[in-house]
N, C-alpha and C positions, 0 to 999 in steps of 0.2 A: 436259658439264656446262652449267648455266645459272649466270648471274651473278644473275640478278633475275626474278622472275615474268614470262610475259611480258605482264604487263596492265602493265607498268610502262614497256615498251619507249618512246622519244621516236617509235615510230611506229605503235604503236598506237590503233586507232580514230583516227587520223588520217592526214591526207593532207598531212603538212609536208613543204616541200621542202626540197632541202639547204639552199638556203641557209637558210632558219629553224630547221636543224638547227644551223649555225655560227653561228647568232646567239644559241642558246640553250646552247652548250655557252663560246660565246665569254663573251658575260653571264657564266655563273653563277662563272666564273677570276676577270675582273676583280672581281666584286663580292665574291669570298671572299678577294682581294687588293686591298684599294682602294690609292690613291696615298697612302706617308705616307713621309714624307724621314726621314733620320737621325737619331739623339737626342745632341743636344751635352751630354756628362757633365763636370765639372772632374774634374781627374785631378792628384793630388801624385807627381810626379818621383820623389821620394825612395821609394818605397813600392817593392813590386814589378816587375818588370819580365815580360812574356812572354817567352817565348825566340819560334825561328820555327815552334815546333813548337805554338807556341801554348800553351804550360804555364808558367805562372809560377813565375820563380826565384828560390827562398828561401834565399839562404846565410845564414845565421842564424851564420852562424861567421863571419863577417866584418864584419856588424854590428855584432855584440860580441865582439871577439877576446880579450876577459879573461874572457871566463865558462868557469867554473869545470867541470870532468864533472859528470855527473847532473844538471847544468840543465836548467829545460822554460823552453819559448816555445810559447805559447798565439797562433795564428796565426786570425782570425776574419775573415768574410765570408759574405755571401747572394748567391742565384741566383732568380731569378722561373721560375715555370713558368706557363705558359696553361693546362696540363692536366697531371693524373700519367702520367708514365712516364717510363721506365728511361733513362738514359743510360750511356754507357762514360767512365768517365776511367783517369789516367794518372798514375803515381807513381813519382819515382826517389827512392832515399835516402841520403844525409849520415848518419844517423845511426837511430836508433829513430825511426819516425813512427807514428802514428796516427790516421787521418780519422774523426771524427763530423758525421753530418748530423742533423741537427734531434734532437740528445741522444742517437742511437743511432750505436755503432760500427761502421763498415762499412766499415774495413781496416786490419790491424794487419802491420805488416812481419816476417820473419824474419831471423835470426842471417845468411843469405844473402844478404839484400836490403840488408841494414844497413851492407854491405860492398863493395858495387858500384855505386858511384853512376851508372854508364851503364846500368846495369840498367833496363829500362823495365816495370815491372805494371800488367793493365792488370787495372782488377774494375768491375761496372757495380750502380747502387743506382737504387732508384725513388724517385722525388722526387714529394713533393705538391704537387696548386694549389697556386701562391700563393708565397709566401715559401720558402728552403730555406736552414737555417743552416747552415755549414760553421766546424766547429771542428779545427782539423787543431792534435796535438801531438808535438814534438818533442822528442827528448833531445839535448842534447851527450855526445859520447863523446870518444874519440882520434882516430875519422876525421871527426867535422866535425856539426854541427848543422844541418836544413832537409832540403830538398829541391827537387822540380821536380813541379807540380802542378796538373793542370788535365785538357781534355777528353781522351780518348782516341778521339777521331777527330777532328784538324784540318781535315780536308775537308769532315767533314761535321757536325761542329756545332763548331765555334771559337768557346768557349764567354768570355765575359767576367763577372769578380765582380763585386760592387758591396757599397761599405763599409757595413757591416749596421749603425750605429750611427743612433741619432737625430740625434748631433751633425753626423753627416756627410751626412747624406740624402741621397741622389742624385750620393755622389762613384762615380766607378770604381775597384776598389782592393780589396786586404786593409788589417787594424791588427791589430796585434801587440802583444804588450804587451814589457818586459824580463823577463830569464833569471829564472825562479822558484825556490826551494828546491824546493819538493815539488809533488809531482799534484797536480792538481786532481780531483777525485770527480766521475765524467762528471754526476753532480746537479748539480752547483754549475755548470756549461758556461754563455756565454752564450746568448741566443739571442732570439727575438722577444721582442720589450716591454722586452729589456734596453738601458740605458743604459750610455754609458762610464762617470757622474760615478756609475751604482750600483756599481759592481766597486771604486772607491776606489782604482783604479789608474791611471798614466797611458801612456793605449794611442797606440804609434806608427803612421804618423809623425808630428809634432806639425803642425797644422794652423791653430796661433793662431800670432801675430805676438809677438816676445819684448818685454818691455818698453820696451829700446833701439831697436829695427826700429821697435816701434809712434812712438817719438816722433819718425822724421825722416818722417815725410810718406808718402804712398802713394809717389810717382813714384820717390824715394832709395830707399828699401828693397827694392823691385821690381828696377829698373834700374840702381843706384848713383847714383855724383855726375862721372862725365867730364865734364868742360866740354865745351858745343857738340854734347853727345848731344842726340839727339831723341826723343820718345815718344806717342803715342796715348792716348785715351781715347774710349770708343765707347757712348753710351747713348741712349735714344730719350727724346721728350717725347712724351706723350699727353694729348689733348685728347678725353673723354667730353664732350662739349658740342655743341650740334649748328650751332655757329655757332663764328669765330675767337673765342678769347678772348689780352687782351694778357698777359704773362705778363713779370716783371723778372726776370733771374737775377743773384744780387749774392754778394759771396765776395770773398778775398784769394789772390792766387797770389804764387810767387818762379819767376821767369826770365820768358824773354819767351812770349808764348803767345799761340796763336788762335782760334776757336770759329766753329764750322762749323754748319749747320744745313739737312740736305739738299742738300751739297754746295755752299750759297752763303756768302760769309762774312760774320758776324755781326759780329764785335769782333777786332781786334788790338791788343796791349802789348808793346811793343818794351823797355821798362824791365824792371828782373833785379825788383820787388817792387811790391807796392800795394793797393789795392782795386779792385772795377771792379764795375759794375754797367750790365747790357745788358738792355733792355725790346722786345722782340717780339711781332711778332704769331700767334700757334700755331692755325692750321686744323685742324677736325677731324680727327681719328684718330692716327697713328703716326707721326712725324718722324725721321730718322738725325740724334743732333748728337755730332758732332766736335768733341775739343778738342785741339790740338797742342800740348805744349810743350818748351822745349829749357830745357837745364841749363846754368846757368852758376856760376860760382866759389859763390858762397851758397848754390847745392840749387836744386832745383826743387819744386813742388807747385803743386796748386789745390784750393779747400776753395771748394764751393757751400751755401749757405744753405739751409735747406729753404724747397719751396713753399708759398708759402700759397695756401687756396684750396683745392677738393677738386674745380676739374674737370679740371686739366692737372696730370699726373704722372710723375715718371720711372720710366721701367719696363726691365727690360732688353733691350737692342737684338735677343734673339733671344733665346726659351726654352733655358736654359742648367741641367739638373739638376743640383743642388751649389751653386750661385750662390746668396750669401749679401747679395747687392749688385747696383746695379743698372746696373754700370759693369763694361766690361771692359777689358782695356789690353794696347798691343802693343808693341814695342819692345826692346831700344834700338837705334838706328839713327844712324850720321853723318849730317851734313847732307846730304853728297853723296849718301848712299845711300835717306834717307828717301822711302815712297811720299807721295804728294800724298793729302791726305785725302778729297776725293773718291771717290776708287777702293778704299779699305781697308772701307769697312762692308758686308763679305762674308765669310763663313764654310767657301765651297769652293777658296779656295788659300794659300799660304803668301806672304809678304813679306821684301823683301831682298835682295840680291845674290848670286847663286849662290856655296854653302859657307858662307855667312851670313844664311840665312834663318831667320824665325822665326814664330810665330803667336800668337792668342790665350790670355794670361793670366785670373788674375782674382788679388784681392787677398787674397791666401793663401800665406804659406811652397811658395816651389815647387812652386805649382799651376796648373795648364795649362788647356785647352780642348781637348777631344777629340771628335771623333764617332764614334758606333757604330751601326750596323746591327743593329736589334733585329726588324723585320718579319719574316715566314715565308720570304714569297717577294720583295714589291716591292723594288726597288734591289740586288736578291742579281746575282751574277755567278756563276753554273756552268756547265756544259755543258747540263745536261737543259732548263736554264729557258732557252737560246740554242733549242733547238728550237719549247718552248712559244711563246715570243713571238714567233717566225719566222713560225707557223702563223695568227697574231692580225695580226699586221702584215698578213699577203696577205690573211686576212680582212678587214680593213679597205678594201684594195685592193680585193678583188672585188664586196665590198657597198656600197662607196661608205660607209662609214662611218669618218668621220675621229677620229672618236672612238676608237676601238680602234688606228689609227695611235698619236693621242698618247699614248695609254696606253703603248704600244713604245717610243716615242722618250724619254718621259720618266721609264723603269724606266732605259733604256741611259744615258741621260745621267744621270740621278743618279750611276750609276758610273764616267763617263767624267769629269765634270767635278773627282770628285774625285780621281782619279789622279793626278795629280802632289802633290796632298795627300798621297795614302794613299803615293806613295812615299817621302817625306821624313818619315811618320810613322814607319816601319819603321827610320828610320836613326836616330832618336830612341829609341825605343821598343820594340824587336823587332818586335812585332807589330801590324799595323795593326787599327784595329778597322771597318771594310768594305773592300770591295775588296779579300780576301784573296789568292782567287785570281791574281788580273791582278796582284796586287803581288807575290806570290811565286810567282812564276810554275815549278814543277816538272818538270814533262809536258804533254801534250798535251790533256790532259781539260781543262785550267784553263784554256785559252785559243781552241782553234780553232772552236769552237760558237759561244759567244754571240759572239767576234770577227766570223766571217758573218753572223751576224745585224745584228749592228753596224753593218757597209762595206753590208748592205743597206738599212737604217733609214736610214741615212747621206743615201740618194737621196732619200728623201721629206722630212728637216729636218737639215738640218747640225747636228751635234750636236758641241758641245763638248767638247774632248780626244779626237774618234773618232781624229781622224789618227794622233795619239801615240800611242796606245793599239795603233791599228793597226800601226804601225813597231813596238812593241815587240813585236809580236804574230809578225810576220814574220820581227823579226831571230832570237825565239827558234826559232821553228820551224826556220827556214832556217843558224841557224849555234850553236845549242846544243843543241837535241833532240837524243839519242843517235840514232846509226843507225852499221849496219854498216856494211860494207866497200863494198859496192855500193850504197849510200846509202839504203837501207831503213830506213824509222824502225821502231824497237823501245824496249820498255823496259828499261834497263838495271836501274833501281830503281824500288820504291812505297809506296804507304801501306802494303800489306803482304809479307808477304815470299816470296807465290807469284807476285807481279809481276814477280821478278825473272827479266831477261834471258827476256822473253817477246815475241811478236808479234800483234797482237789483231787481228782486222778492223774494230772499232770503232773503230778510230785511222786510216783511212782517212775517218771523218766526221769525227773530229777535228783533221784538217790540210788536206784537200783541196779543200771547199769554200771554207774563208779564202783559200785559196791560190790560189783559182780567180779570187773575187773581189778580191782585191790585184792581183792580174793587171790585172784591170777598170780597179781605182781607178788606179793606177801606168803601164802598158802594158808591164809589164819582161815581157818573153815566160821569161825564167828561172825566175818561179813557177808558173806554168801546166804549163811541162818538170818541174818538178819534182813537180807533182800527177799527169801523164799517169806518170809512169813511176812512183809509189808504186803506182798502179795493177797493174802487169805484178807487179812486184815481188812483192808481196803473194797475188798469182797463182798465180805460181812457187811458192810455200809453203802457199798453204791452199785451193787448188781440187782440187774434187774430178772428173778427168776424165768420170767414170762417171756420174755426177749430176749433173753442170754445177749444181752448189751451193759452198758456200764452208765449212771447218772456223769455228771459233771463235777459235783460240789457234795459235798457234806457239809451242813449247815450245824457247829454245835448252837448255835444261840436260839434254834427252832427245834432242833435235835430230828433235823427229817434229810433226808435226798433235795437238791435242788428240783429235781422232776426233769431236767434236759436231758436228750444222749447226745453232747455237744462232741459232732465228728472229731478231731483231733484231739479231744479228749479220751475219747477210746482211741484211739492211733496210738496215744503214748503207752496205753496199756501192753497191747498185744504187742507193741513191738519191743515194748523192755519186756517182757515174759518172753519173749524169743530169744533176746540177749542172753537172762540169767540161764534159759534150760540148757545153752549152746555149750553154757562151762560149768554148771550143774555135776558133780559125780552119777552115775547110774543109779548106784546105792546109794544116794541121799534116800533121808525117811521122805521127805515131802514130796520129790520127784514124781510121782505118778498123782498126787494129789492134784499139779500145777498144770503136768501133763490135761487132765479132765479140765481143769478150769482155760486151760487154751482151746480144748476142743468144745467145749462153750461158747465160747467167746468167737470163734469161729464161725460157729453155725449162726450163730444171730447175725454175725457183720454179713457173711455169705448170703444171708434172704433179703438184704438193704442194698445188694447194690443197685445202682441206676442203669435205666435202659443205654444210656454211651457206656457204658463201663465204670461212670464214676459214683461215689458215695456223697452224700448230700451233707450240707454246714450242720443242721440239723436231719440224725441220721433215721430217724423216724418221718421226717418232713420233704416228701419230693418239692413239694414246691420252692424248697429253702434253693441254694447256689451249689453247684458243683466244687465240690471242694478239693483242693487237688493234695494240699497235706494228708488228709486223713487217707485218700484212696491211695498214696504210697503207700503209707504204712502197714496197710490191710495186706496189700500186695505182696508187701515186705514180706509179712509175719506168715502169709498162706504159702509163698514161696521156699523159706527156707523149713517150714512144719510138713510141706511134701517132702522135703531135701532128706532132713533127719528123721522122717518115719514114723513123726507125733500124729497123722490124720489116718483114723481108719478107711475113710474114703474119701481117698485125693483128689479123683477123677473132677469135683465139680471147684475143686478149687485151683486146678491147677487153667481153667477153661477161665475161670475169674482173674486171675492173674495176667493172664494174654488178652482179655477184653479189658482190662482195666489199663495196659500199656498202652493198646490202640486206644483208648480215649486219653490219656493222659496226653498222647502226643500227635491229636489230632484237633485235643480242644483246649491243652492246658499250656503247651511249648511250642511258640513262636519259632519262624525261621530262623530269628537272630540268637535263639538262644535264651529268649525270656521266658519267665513262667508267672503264668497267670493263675486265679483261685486261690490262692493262698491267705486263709483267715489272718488276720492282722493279731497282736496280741492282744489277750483279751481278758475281762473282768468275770464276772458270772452274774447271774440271774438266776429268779425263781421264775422268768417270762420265756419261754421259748422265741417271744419277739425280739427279744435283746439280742438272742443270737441269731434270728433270722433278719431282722430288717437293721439293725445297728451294730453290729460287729463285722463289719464289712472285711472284705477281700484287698489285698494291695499287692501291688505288681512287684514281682523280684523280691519276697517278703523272704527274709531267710529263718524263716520256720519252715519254710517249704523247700528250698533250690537242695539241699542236701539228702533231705529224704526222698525226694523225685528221684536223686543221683541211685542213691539205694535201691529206690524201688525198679530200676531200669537195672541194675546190678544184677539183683535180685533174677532177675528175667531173664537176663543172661546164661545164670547160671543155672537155672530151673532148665531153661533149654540144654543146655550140654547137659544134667543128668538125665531126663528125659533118653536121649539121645545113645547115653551108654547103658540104658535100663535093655 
């Protein structure tokens, strides 16, 4: 089969060389993913919470423990789409539920479901551009009212609502109203253009200050009245002007308090009450000003004056969706334990003494500062995108373009820096809203991939939280991952439930190149033993002596081989055994052990390739699809085992490697820089049909854009030693 005419081929009617093949496949990732950080949402406490499944829990029986049977609760919320299509979500139930999206029904529970609240259904609905209203209804019964609601696949799309009302505009969140007598007529539902103050009801959780809250002051109602507490306030001054302009700030405060301004100080009041007024001079653009103050026996507060004047203005210290103000606030804090204001006007970590940390408010009943990861790909953490940007990074390397390094370095740290965020959000919160993976770390998909990519980035810019992130990385693999008896990682459990108590060959990329490079970072020779012998391990189980190829699956629940040699399943092999031997000691005892099982592994993938130069989805099966992941990796691994001197006879592999670039980029990368063949992610089978006619190819899949990068890498360099031989 062809993927694209071939007048379309990046090498047709032209003479590009690789590398302006990695320049143009490199471009077209970043520019369909540019650099955009996190989106800060307020988020009310009291509202729903995720569980770690990622599905929001509604006990509605608990809320209101007087409400009466045959009550509804009207539970409301929107989801943005960039484009229509289908999602899977996920429903347990308390009681009678019903989900509408945008006025139509599209899941009503049975007399079965109604009755099992560990029951989990899953049903998928297609959502339009743009807006998608969620009206989920509830009954009280005898077993309980609500539910547990949300995506149905954590891994891969952990999905967050956002409060559909005007009032609330860019909080995170459902609002609920109280227990109704009757249905509502799916006509009368909310939904776009609707307002709370039009329904004439008051929808929870309440989000205004009560009359008594409202009259002690911001700081009291927020943080109470303890004497000798201490509290933040964080807002910026802006100056539109293209010159300093002077600017007075005048107001009354109670307790003593200080103001900050770019971390220098402006004005201190040591007295508990008074007025004050501070005149400054404001430079152009954006300022951080701090105000500290502590509580004593009278309360505390400060109340600023408005500006006058329309070229210096407060604005909020950092785009904050939901913020209704332009002031945020942190606290409360001992003296002892208070940070110095200097160091607080930052967004990627929490404050306070460990078991007493806290973060960003805003002045709202019980409502926080949250960030959430809304991009496609930038700042995500998975497995597939630790490939991608591995392959971008060495691109950067090879072509001298540092530009494509930082692009690497500041996808990885966006998620490294807030890790210690996203763990302390999880214990708040259930569920963090980025850094899902790395923070609930389950298996080995969620961590071993991008973690090497990581400790490798690591080398070209230190990057914030890698270390920690790394240690957490280590200690899971090495002393929680499930593995047998003979220390074999396997799956005990997964997202789904063929996962179970199985053995993958992909999980040998998933653990052993981290492991190789921890090695690196650390020198503990116990992780590198530890990757040399998954190797053998995994041997023993899914090599096929006849073929010197490798099965798919280890099935313990049959205790057999699945029977596939699913392409990118041997891909992850050979090319983490190229990893580990690259940092391998000489005198390792196993060394020449792994050395023989690469030149195995070799010889079998070498008699499969395809008459284009590429290797097949199923690599025993010409009829299956050209696959273009796996035929990088082949490439990869044959390229750099000529490089280092592991093949006794190079000569037919180094001919495979150049016939495998000219097809890669004659049938798998478009002019624009796309790549086609790329297996989608996938399940396993005991059917070789699953992976031939159901496990389809998807365009720009990033299990493939980085290894392609590799595999042209690779090529590059095979030619320059070639060249000095």
């Amino acid at each position: 089969m062809n993927y694209f005419h071939e007048r379309d081929s990046i090498m047709k009617g032209s003479d590009a060389s690789i590398e302006e093949v990695l320049a143009t496949v490199s471009n077209r990732f970043i520019g369909s993913h540019p650099k955009k950080g996190p989106v800060f949402r307020s988020f009310h406490k009291g509202g729903f919470l995720r569980n770690k499944d990622f599905r929001y829990e509604m006990k509605l029986h608990e809320v209101f423990p007087d409400m009466p049977d045959g009550s509804f609760v009207y539970v409301w919320g929107k989801l943005w789409m960039d484009q229509e299509n289908d999602l899977p979500f996920r429903v347990s139930c308390y009681g009678p539920v019903r989900v509408y999206i945008n006025g139509e029904k599209k899941f009503q529970s049975n007399i079965n479901q109604d009755v099992f609240p560990e029951l989990k259904t899953d049903f998928r609905a297609r959502l339009s551009q743009g807006w998608n209203h969620f009206v989920l209804e509830f009954v009280k019964t005898g077993t309980g009212c609500g539910g547990r609601f949300g995506t149905g696949s954590a891994k891969g799309f952990p999905l967050h609502f956002l409060a559909p009302s005007a009032e609330r505009e860019g909080q995170e969140g459902w609002i609920y109203t109280e227990p109704q007598g009757e249905r509502w007529p799916a006509s009368s539902l909310p939904g776009s253009g609707t307002a709370e103050a039009d329904t004439g009801l008051q929808w929870l959780p309440r989000d205004q200050w009560s009359e008594e809250s409202s009259s002690q002051g911001r700081l009291a109602r927020m943080f109470g009245r303890e004497s000798g507490t201490q509290a933040f306030a964080w807002s910026k001054l802006h100056n539109h002007a293209y010159r300093p302009k002077q600017v007075t700030l005048k107001g009354t405060f109670k307790g003593p308090w200080a103001i900050y301004m770019n971390g220098g100080l402006l004005e201190r009041r040591d007295e508990n009450s008074g007025d004050f007024e501070v005149t400054l001079s404001v430079p152009p653009g954006s300022h951080d000003v701090v105000v500290q103050s502590t509580c004593q026996s009278g309360g505390w507060d400060i109340q600023l004056d408005a500006l006058t004047g329309n070229d210096v203005q407060w604005i909020p210290p950092h785009p904050i969706e939901g913020l209704n103000d332009t002031w945020l606030y942190l606290g409360p804090f001992s003296s002892a334990s208070a940070p110095s204001a200097n160091e607080i006007t930052r967004l990627d970590k929490v404050f306070g003494p460990l078991g007493q940390e806290t973060y960003w408010r805003v002045d709202r009943p019980d409502t926080w500062v949250r960030p959430y990861l809304e991009n496609a790909m930038f700042g995500k953490w998975n497995y597939p995108l630790g490939v991608t940007l591995y392959g971008i990074l060495q691109t950067g390397k090879e072509l001298g373009r540092s530009t494509y390094i930082d692009y690497v370095a500041d996808h990885i740290e966006q998620c490294t820096s807030f890790n210690e965020y996203a763990y302390w959000d999880s214990t708040q919160y259930g569920a963090p809203g980025l850094n899902s993976q790395l923070t609930l770390i389950d298996s080995l998909d969620d961590c071993g991939s991008f973690g090497a990519t990581m400790l490798q980035t690591n080398k070209e810019r230190e990057l914030q939280g890698a270390r920690g992130a790394a240690d957490i990385i280590a200690r899971y693999i090495s002393s929680v991952q499930d593995r047998l008896e003979d220390g074999c990682l396997y799956r005990v459990h997964g997202t789904v439930d063929f996962m179970k108590d199985t053995i993958w060959c992909d999980d040998l990329y998933m653990s052993t190149p981290f492991l190789s490079r921890y090695y690196e970072l650390t020198g503990d020779i116990a992780y590198l033993n530890d990757a040399a012998k998954q190797f053998l391990l995994y041997k023993s189980r899914l090599f096929m002596p006849d073929k010197q190829i490798m099965y798919h699956v280890y099935d313990l629940k049959f205790n057999k081989p699945n029977g596939v040699p699913w392409g990118r399943g041997n891909g992850w092999v050979l090319f983490s055994l190229t990893e580990l031997l690259s940092v391998m000691p000489e005198d390792h005892e196993l060394r020449e052990e792994l050395i023989g099982f690469l030149q195995e592994l070799c010889e079998g993938y070498l008699r499969l390739q395809g008459v284009r130069g590429l290797w097949h989805q199923v690599l025993t099966d010409p009829e299956s699809y050209d696959e273009a992941s796996c035929t990088s990796m082949f490439m990869y691994a044959f390229a750099r085992a000529v490089r280092f001197g592991w093949l006794p006879n190079p000569g037919p592999y180094i001919q495979a490697v150049f016939k495998g670039w000219d097809g890669l980029a004659a049938h798998c990368i478009d002019k624009n820089g796309n790549i086609y063949g790329v297996c989608r992610g996938s399940g396993y089978s005991f059917s070789s049909l699953y992976y031939k006619d159901q496990l389809s190819w998807l365009l720009n899949d990033t299990h493939g854009i980085g290894i392609v990068l590799l595999a042209g890498i690779e090529t590059i360099r095979l030619r320059k030693f070639l060249a000095e031989q």
